[in-house]
N, C-alpha and C positions, 0 to 999 in steps of 0.2 A: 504494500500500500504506500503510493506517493505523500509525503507530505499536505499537498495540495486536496490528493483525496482523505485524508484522514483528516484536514480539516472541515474539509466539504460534509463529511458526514459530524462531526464534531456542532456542525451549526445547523444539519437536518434535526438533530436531537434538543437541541436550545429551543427551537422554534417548540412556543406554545401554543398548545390546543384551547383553545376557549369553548364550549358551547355554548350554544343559542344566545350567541352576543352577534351583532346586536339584535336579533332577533332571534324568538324559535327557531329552530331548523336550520340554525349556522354554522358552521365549524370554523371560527374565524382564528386565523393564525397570527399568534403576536410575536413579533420578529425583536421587542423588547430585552428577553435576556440573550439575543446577539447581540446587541446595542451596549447594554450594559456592559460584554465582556473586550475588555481593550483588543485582545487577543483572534475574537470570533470577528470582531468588528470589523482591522483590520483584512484579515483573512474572503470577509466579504464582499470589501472592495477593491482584494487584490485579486479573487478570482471573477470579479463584473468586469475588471477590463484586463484582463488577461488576454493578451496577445496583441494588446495597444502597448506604445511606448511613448514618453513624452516627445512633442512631434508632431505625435500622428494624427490627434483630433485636435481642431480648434477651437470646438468647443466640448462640454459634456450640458446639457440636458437634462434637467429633471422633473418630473410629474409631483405635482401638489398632492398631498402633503408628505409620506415618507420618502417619496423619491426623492427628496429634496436631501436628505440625512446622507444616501449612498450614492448620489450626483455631485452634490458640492465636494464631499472626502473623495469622490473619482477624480474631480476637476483636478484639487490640488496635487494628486499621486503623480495627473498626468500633466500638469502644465498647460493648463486650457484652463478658458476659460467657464464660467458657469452661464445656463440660462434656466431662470425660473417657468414653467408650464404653471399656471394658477388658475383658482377658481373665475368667472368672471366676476370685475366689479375691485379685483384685489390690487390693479397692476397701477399705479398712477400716469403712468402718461399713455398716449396712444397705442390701441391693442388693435391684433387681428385676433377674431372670435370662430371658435369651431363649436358649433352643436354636436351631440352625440345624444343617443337613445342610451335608457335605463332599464331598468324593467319595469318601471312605474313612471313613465315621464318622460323627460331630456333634460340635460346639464350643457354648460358651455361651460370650455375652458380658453384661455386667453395668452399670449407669448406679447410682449412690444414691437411694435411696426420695426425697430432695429436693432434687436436683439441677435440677430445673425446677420452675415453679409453671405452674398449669392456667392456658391462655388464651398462654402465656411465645410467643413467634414466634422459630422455632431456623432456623438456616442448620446443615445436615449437610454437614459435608467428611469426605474420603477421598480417599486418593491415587490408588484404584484402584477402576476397577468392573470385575471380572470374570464370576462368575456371578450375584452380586446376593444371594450366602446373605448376608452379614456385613450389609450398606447392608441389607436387606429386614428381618434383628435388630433393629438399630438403631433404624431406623424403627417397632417395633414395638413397641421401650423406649421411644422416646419420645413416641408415643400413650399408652400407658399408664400416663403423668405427664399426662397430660392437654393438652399444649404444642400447637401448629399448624407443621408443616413448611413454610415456605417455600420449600424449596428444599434438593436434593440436589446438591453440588457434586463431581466428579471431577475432577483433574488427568491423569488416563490411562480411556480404555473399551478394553477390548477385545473391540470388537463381537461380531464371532465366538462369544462365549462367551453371546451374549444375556442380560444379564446386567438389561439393561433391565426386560424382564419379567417380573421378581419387583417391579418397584416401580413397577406402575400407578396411575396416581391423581396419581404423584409429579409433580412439576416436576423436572428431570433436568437437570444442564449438564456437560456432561466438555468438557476445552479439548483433549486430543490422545487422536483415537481414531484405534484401529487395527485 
């Protein structure tokens, strides 16, 4: 066992089960005591951009709100810069706005009209791919700055929810699916 993989599995076990939070019928995973451990912490955001070197992305990308925690510690590992993905209504100066479907609704999330420059090479993290609305926005703000996705990175999939198939085309890495 690699290093690499003994930590990978080291932060599948960290990761807590919550039931029926926030709802009945949830199985919501708290990525918390990774957080908490200096050691998983790191580890987690040295394998989200594993096979990036400082260089490579111009920017790193992050989805509101814990993508922000394992986006910003990417940015700095790799020498890029950061860009906040936020809820609408959160960004102070001029946004482009993506709608996306819920299961009960639709959300918009929001990026600054020039938070990337066209041609820029962005790494997208997100703590979570579940059904791929939010990552599928995302990715849709950030084509429409004109930037190149290298890569969509997940610290949790949960397969089941096929969440994949909203982001064909994508390069996809989640390090614990379920």
């Amino acid at each position: 066992m690699t290093n690499a993989t003994a930590k990978l599995s080291d932060i599948e076990r960290a990761i807590r089960n919550v039931p029926d939070f926030p709802k009945p019928g949830i199985q919501f995973k708290d990525i918390t005591p990774v957080l908490a451990d200096a050691g998983l912490f790191a580890a987690a955001v040295d394998l989200l951009v594993d096979g990036f070197k400082p260089g490579s992305v111009d920017a790193v990308v992050g989805i509101d709100a814990r993508g922000f925690i394992f986006a910003a510690a990417a940015a700095v590992k790799l020498q890029a810069g950061f860009v906040p993905v936020r809820k609408k209504g959160k960004l102070p100066y001029r946004t482009h706005e993506q709608e996306y479907a819920l299961e009960y609704g639709t959300a918009t999330i929001a990026v600054h009209v020039d938070a990337l420059k066209p041609g820029s090479r962005v790494l997208l993290i997100d703590d979570l791919l579940a059904t791929g609305g939010t990552a599928a926005a995302a990715v849709a703000l950030v084509e429409k700055l004109g930037a190149q996705i290298l890569e969509i990175s997940f610290l949790i999939e949960l397969k089941f929810l096929n969440g994949r198939d909203r982001l064909k085309g994508q390069r996809v890495r989640s390090l614990v699916v379920y």
